[in-house]
Residue, then its C-alpha position, 0 to 999 in steps of 0.5 A: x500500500x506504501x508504494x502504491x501510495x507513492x506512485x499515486x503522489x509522485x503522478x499527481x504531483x506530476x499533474x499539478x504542474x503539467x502547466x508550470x514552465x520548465x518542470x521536469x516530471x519526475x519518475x517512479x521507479x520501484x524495487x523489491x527489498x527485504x521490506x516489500x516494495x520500495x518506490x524512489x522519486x527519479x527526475x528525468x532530463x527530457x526537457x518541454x517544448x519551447x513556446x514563443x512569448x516575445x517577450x524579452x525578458x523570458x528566457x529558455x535554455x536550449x540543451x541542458x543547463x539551468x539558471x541560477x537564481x538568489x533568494x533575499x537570504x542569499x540562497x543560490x537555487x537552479x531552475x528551467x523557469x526562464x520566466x524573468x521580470x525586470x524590477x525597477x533597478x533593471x534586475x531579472x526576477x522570477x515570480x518568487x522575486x529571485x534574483x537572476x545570477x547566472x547560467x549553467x550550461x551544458x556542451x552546446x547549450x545556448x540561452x533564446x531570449x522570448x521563448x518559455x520552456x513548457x512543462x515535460x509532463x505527458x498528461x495522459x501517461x500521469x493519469x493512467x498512473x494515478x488511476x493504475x496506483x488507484x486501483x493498486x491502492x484498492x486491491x491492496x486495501x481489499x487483501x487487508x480487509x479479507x485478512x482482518x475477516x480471517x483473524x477475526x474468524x480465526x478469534x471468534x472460532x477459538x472463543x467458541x471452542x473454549 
């Protein structure tokens, strides 16, 4: 029931940002271990299609790469979302008004000015996912329930003899 319960997150949670420019899907991948089954979150590096804004402040890396953006407490984070604003002292800040520092880029990267990467999300393998997990989640639920019904006869059964 725990993996179960973890593909259905990672899927939704895939499906909550099936709209936000440059997330990357992340991956479930399983694997049996002495304990059961153990789910692990894995990011792909698949990127989105590019979208043509016009607007020149929004940027997109082509290739692999990042931009490298700082929060008011000097934090140094990495994103795809090239969604950039300047503020009244000409500095690029995205939406969480992170400061634009720089870029990482990958071997034959590049940086196109006027484009937003779109999400690498696939809507409809997320939803089969969660409706898969779903189901999984309920024959599991079932096994527990019929297993409780046994002990429980098993219970009633030893009182009656005694």
């Amino acid at each position: 029931m725990i993996a179960a319960r973890a593909r259905l997150d990672i899927a939704t949670d895939n499906l909550a940002n099936v709209s936000s420019d440059g997330f990357h899907a992340a991956l479930a991948r399983g694997r049996l271990t002495a304990h059961g089954v153990e789910i692990a979150r894995v990011g792909t590096s698949d990127h989105g299609a590019y979208r043509r804004t016009g607007r020149p402040d929004d940027l997109a890396i082509v290739g692999d790469g990042a931009f490298r953006v700082e929060s008011s407490d000097g934090t140094i984070a990495q994103t795809r979302n090239g969604a950039f604003e300047r503020d009244r002292y000409g500095v690029l800040r995205d939406a969480a008004g992170r400061k634009l520092v720089g870029t990482t880029l990958g071997p034959g990267a590049s940086v196109r000015s006027g484009f937003l990467e779109t999400s690498d999300v696939n809507a409809i393998a997320e939803m089969v996912d969660v409706l898969t997990s779903q189901r999984s989640f309920e024959s599991a639920e079932k096994v527990v329930a019929a297993i409780d019904g046994v002990r429980q006869k098993s219970t009633d059964d030893v009182a009656r003899i005694k």
